[in-house]
MOPAC internal coordinates of N, CA, C and O (Angstrom, degrees):
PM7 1SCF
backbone

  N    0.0000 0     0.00 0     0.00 0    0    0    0
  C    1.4437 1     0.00 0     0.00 0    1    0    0
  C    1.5291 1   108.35 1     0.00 0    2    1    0
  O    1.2310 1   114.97 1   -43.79 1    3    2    1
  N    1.4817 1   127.14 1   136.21 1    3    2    1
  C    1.0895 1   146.71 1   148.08 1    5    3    2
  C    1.4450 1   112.00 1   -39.02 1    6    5    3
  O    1.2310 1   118.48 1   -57.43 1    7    6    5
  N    1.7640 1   120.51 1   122.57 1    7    6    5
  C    1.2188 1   140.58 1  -163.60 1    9    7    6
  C    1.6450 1    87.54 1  -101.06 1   10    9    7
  O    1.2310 1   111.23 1   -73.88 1   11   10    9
  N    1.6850 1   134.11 1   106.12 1   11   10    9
  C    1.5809 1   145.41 1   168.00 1   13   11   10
  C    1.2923 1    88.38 1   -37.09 1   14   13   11
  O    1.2310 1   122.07 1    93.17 1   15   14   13
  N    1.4477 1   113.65 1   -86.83 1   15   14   13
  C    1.3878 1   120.02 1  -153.64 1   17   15   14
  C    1.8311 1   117.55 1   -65.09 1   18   17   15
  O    1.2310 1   126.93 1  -144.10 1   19   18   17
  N    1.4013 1   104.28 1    35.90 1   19   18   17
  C    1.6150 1   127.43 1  -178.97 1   21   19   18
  C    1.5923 1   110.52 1   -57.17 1   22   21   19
  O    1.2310 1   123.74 1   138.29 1   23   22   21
  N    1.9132 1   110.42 1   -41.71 1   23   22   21
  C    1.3026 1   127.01 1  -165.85 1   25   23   22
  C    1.3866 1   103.66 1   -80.96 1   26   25   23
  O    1.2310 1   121.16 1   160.45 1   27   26   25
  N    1.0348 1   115.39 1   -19.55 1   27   26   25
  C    1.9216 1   118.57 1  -159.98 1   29   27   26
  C    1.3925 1   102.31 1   -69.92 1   30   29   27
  O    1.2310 1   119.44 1   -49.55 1   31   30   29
  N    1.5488 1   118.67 1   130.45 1   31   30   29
  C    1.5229 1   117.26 1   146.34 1   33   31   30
  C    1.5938 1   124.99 1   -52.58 1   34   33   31
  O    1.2310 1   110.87 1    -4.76 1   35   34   33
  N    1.1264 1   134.78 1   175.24 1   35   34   33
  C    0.9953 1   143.90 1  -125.42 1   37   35   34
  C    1.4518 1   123.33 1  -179.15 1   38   37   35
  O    1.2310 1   115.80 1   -67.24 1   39   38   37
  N    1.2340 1   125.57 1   112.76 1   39   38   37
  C    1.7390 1   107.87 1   176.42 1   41   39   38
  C    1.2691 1   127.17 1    37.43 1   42   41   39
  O    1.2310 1   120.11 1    97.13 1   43   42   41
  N    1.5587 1   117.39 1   -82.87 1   43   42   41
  C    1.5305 1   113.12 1  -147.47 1   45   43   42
  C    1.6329 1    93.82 1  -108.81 1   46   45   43
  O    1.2310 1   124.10 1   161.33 1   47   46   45
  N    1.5132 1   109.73 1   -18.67 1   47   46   45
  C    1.5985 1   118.48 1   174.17 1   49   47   46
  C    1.6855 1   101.54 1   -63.88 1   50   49   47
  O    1.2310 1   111.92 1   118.11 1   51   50   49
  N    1.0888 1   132.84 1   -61.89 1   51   50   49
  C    1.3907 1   138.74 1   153.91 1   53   51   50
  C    1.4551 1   108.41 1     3.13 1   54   53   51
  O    1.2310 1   124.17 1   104.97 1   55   54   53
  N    1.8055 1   109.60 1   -75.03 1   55   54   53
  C    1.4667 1   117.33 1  -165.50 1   57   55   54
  C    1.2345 1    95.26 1   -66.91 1   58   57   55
  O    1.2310 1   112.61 1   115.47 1   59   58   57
  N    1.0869 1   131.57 1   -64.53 1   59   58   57
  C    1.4823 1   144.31 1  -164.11 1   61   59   58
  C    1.5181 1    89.32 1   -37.73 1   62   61   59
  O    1.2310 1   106.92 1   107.53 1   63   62   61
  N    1.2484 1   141.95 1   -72.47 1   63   62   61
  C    1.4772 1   149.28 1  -135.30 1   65   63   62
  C    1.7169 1   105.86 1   -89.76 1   66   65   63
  O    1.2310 1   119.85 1   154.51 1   67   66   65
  N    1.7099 1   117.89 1   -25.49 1   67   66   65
  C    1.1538 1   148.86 1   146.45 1   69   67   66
  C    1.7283 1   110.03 1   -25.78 1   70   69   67
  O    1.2310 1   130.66 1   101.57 1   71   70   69
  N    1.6236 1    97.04 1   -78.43 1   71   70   69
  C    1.2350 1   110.44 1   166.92 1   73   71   70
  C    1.6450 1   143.23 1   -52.99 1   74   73   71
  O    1.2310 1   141.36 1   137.73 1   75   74   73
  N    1.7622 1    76.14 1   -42.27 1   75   74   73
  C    2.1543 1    78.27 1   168.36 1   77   75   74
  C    2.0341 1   110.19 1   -71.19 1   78   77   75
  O    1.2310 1   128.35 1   160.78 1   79   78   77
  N    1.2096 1   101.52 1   -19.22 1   79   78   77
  C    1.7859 1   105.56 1  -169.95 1   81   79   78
  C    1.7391 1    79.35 1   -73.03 1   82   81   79
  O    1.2310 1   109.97 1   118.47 1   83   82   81
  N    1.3393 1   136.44 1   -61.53 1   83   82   81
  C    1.1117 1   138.09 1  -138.34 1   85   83   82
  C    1.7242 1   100.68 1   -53.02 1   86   85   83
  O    1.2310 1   134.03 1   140.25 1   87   86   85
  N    1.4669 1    90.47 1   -39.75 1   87   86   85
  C    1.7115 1    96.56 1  -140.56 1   89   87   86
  C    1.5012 1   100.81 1  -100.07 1   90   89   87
  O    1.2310 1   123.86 1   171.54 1   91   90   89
  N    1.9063 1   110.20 1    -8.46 1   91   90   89
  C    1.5545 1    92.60 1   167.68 1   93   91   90
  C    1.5516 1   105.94 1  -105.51 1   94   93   91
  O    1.2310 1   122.95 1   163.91 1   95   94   93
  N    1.5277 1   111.96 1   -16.09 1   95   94   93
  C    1.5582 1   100.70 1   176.22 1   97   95   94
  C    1.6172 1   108.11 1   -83.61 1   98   97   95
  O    1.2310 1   119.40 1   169.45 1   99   98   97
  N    1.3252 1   118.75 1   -10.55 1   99   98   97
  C    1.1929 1   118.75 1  -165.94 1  101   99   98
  C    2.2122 1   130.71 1    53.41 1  102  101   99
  O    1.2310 1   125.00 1   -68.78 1  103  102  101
  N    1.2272 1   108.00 1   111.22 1  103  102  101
  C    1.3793 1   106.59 1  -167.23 1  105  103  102
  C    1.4546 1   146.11 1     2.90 1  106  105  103
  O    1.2310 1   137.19 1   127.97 1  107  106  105
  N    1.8352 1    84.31 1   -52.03 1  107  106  105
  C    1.6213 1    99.04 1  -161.25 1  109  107  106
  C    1.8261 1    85.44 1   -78.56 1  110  109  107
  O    1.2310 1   115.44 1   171.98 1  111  110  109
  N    0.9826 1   126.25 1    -8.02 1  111  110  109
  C    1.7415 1   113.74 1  -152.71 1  113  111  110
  C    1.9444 1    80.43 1   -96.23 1  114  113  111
  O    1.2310 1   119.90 1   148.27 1  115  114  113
  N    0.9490 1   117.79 1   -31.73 1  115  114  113
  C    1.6986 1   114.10 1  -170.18 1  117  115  114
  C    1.5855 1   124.67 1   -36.76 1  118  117  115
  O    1.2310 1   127.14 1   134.88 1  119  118  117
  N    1.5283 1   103.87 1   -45.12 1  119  118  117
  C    1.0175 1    86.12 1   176.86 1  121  119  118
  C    1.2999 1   131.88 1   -99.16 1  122  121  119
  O    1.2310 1   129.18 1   171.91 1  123  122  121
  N    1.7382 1    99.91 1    -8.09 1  123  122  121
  C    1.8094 1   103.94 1   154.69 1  125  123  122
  C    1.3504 1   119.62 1   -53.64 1  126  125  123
  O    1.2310 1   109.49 1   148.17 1  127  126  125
  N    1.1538 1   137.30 1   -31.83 1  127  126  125
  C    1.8242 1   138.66 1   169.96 1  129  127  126
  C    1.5586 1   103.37 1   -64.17 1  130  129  127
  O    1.2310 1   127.08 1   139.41 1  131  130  129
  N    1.2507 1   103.99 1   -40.59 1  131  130  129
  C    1.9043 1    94.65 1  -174.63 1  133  131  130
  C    1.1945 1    94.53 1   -69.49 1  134  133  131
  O    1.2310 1   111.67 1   123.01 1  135  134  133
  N    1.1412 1   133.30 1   -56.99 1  135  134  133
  C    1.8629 1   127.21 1  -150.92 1  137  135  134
  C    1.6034 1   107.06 1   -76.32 1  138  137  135
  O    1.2310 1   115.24 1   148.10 1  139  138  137
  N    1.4390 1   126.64 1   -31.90 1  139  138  137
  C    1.3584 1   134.72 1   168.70 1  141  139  138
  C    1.7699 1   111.97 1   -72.14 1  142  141  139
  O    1.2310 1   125.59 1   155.57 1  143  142  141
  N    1.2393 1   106.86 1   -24.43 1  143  142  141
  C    1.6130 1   101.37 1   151.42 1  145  143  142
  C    1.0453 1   131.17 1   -93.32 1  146  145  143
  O    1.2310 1   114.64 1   162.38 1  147  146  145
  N    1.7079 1   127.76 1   -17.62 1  147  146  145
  C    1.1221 1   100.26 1   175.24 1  149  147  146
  C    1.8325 1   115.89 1   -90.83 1  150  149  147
  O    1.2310 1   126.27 1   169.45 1  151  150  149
  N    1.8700 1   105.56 1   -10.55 1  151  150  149
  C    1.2047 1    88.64 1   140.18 1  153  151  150
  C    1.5823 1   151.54 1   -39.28 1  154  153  151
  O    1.2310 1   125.11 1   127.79 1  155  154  153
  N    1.1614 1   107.80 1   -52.21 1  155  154  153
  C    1.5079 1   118.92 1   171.53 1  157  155  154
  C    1.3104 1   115.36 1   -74.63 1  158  157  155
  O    1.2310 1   121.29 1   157.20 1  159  158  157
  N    1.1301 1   115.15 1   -22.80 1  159  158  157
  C    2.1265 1    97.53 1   161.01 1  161  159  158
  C    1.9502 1   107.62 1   -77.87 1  162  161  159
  O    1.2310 1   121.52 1   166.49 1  163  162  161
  N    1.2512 1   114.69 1   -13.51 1  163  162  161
  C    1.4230 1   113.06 1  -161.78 1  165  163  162
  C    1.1315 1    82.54 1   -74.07 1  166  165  163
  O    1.2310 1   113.80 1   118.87 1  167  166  165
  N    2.1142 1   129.33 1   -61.13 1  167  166  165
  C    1.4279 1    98.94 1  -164.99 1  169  167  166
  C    1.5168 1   112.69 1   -92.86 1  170  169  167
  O    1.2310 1   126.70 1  -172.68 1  171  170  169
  N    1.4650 1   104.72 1     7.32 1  171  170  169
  C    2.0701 1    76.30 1   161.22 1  173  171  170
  C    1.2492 1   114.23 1   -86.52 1  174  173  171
  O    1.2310 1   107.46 1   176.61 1  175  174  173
  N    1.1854 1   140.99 1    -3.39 1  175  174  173
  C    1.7284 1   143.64 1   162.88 1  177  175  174
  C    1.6875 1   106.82 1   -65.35 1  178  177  175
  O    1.2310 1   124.23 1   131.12 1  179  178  177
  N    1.2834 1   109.48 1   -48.88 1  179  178  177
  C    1.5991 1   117.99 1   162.39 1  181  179  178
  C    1.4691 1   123.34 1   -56.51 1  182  181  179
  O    1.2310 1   119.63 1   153.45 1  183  182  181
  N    1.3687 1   118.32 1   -26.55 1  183  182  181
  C    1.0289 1   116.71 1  -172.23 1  185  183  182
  C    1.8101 1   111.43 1   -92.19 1  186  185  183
  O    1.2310 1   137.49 1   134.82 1  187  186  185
  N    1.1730 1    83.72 1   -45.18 1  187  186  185
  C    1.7519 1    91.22 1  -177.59 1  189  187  186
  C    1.7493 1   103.84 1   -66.34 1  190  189  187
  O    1.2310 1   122.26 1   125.16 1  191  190  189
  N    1.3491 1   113.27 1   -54.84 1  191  190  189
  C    1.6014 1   104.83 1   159.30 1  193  191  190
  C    1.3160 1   115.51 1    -2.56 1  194  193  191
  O    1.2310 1   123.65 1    93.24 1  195  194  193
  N    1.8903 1   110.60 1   -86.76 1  195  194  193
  C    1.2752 1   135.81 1  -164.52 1  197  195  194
  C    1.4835 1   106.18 1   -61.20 1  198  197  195
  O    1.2310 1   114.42 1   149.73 1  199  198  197
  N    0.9253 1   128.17 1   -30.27 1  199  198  197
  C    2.0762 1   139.57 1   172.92 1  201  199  198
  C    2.0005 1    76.77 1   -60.88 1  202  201  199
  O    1.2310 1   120.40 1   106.60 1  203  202  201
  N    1.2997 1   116.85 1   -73.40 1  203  202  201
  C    1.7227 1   113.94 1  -132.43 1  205  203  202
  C    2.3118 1    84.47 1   -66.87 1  206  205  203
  O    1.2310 1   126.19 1   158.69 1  207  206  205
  N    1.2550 1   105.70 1   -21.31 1  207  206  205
  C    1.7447 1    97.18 1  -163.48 1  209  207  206
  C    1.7017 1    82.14 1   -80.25 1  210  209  207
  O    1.2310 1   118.79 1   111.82 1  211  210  209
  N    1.0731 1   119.92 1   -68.18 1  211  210  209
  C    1.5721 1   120.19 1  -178.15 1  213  211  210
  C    1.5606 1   117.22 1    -6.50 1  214  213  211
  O    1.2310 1   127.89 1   112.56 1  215  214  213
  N    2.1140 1   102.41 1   -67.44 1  215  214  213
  C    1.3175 1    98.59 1   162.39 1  217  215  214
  C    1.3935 1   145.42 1   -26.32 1  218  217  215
  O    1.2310 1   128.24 1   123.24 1  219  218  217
  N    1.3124 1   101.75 1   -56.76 1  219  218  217
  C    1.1735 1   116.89 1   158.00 1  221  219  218
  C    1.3426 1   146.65 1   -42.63 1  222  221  219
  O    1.2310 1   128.53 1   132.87 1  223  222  221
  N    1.0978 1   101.18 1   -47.13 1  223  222  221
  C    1.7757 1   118.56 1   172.96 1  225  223  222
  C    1.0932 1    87.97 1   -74.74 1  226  225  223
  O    1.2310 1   100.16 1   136.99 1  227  226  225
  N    1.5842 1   153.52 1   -43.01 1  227  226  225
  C    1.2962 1   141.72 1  -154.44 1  229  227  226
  C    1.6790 1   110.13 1   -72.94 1  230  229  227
  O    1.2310 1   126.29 1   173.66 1  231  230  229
  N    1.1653 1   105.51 1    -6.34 1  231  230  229
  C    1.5291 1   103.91 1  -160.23 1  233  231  230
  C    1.8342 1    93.76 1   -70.52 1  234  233  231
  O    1.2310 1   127.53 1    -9.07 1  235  234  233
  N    1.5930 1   103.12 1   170.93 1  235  234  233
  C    1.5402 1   105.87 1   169.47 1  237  235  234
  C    1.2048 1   131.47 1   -94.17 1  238  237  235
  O    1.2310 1   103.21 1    14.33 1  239  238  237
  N    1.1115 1   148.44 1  -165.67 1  239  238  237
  C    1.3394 1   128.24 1  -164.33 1  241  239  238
  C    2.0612 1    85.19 1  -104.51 1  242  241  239
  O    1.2310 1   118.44 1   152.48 1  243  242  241
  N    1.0713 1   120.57 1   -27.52 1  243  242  241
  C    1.7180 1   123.54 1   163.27 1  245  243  242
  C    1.0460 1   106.27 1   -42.54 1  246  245  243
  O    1.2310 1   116.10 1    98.24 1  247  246  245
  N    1.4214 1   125.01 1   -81.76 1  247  246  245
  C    1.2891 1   133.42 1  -167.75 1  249  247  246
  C    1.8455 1   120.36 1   -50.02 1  250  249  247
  O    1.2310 1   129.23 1   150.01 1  251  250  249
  N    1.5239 1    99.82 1   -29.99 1  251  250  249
  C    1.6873 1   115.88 1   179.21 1  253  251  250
  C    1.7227 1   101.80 1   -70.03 1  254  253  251
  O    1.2310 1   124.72 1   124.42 1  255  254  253
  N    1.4082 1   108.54 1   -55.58 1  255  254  253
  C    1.4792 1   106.22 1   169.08 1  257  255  254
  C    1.7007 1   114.46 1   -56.75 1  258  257  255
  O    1.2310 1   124.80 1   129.58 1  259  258  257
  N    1.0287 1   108.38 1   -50.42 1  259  258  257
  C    1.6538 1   101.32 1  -164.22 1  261  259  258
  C    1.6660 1   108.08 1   -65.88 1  262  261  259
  O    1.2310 1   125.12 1   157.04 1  263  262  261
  N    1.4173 1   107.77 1   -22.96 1  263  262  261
  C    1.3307 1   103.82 1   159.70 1  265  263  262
  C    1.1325 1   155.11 1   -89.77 1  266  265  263
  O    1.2310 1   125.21 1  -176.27 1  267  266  265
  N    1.9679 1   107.60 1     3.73 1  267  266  265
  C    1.5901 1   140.88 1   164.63 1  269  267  266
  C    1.4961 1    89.35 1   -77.36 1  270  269  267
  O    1.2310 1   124.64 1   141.19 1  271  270  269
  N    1.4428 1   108.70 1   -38.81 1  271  270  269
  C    2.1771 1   104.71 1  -153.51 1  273  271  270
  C    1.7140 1    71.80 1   -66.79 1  274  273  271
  O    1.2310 1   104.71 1    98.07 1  275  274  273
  N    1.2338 1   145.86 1   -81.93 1  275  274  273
  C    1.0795 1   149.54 1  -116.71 1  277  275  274
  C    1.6524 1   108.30 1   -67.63 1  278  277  275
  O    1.2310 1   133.70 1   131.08 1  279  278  277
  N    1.2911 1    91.13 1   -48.92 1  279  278  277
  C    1.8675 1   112.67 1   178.81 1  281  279  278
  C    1.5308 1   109.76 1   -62.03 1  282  281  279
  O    1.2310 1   121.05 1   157.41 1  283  282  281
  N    1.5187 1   115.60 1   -22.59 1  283  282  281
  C    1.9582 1   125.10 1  -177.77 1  285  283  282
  C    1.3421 1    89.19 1   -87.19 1  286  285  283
  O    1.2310 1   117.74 1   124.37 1  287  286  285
  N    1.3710 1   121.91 1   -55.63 1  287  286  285
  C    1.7461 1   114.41 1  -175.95 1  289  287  286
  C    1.2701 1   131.23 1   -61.67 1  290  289  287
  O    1.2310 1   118.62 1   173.82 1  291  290  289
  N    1.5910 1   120.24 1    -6.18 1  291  290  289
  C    1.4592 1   155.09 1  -173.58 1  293  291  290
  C    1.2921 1   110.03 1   -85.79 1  294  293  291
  O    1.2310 1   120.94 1   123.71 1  295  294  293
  N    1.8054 1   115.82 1   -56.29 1  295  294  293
  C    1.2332 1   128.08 1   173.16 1  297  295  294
  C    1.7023 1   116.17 1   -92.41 1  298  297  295
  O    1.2310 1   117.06 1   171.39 1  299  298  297
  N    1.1451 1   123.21 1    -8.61 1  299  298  297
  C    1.5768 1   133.72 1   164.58 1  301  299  298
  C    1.6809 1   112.12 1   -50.09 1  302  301  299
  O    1.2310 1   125.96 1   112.54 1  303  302  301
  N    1.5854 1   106.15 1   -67.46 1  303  302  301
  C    1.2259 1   140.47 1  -160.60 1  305  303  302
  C    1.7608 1   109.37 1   -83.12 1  306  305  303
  O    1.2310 1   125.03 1   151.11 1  307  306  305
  N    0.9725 1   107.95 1   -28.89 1  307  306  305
  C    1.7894 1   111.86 1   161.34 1  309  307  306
  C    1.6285 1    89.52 1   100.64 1  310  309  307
  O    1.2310 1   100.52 1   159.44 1  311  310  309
  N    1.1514 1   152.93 1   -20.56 1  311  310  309
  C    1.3865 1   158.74 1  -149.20 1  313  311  310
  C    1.4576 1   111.12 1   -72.45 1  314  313  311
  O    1.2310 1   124.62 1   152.62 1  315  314  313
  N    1.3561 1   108.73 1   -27.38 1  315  314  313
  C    1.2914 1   131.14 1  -143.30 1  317  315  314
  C    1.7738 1   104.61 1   -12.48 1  318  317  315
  O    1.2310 1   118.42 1  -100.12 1  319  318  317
  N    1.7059 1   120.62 1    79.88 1  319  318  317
  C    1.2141 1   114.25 1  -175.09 1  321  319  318
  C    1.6678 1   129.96 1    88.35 1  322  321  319
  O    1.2310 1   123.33 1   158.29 1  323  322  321
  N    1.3645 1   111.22 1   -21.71 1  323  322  321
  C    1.5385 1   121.97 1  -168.20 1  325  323  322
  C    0.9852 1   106.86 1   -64.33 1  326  325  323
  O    1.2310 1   108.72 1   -44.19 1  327  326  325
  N    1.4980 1   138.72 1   135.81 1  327  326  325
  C    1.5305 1   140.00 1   135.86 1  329  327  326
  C    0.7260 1   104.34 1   -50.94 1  330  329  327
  O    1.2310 1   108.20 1   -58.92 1  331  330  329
  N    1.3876 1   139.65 1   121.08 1  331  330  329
  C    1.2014 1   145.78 1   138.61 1  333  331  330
  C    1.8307 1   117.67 1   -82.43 1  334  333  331
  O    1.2310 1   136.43 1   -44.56 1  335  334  333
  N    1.0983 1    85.79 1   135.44 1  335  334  333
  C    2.1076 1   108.67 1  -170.88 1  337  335  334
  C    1.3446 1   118.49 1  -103.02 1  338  337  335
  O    1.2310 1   109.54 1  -104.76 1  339  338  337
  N    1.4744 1   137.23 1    75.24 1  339  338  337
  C    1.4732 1   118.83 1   163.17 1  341  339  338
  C    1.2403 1   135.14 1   -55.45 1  342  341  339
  O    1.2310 1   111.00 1   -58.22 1  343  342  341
  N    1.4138 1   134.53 1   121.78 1  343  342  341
  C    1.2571 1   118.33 1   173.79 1  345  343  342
  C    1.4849 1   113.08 1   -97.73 1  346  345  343
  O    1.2310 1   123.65 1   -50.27 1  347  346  345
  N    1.6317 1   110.60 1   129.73 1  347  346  345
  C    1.5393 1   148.23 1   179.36 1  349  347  346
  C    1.4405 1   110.00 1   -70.92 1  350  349  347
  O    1.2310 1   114.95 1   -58.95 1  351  350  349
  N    1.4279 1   127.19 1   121.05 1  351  350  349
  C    1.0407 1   137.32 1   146.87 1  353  351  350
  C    1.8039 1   137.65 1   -27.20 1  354  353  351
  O    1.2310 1   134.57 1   127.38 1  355  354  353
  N    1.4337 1    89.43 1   -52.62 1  355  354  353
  C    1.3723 1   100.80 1   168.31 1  357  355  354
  C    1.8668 1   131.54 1   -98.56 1  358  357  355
  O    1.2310 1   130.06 1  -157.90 1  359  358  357
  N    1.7923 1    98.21 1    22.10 1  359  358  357
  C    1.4220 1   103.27 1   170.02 1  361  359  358
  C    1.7750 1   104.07 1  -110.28 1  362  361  359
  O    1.2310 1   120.23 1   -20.08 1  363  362  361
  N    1.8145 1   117.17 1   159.92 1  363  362  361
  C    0.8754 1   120.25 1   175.12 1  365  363  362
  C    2.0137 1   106.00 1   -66.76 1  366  365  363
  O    1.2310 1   129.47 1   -36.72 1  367  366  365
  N    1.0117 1    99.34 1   143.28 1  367  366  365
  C    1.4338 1   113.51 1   172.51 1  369  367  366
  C    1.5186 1   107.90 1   -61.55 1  370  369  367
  O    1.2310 1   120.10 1   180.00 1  371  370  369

């Protein structure tokens, strides 16, 4: 069997790869790349946020009801969501 984690560096691949970042970005620039990226994940986490709330607000005032009716008929009925499974006499176990 094929070992997944076959591609992964490793220990001394680490330093090695350490060193090539060092020596073409050069030191002092290091930690300007970290802080300007972790800027840029802050606003794509912000951004995609604001996409998933957007959705939301987009809905219709139909769809907002049909999905209170749905959520009252959920908690009415005791189900709240469950598959429920009968087991049949005439299937193999």
């Amino acid at each position: 069997m094929i070992n997944p984690m076959i591609g992964m560096p490793q220990g001394a691949e680490w330093l090695v790869i350490l060193a090539i970042v060092v020596l073409v970005f050069g030191a002092a620039k290091l930690p300007e790349l970290a802080r300007s990226s972790g800027q840029a994940l802050k606003i794509f986490k912000s951004e995609t946020k604001g996409l998933r709330d957007d959705d939301d607000a987009k809905k219709t005032e139909a769809e907002r009801e049909i999905q209170a009716r749905n959520a009252q008929t959920d908690a009415h009925d005791g189900t709240s969501g469950e598959v429920l499974r009968e087991r049949r006499d005439d299937t193999p176990a």
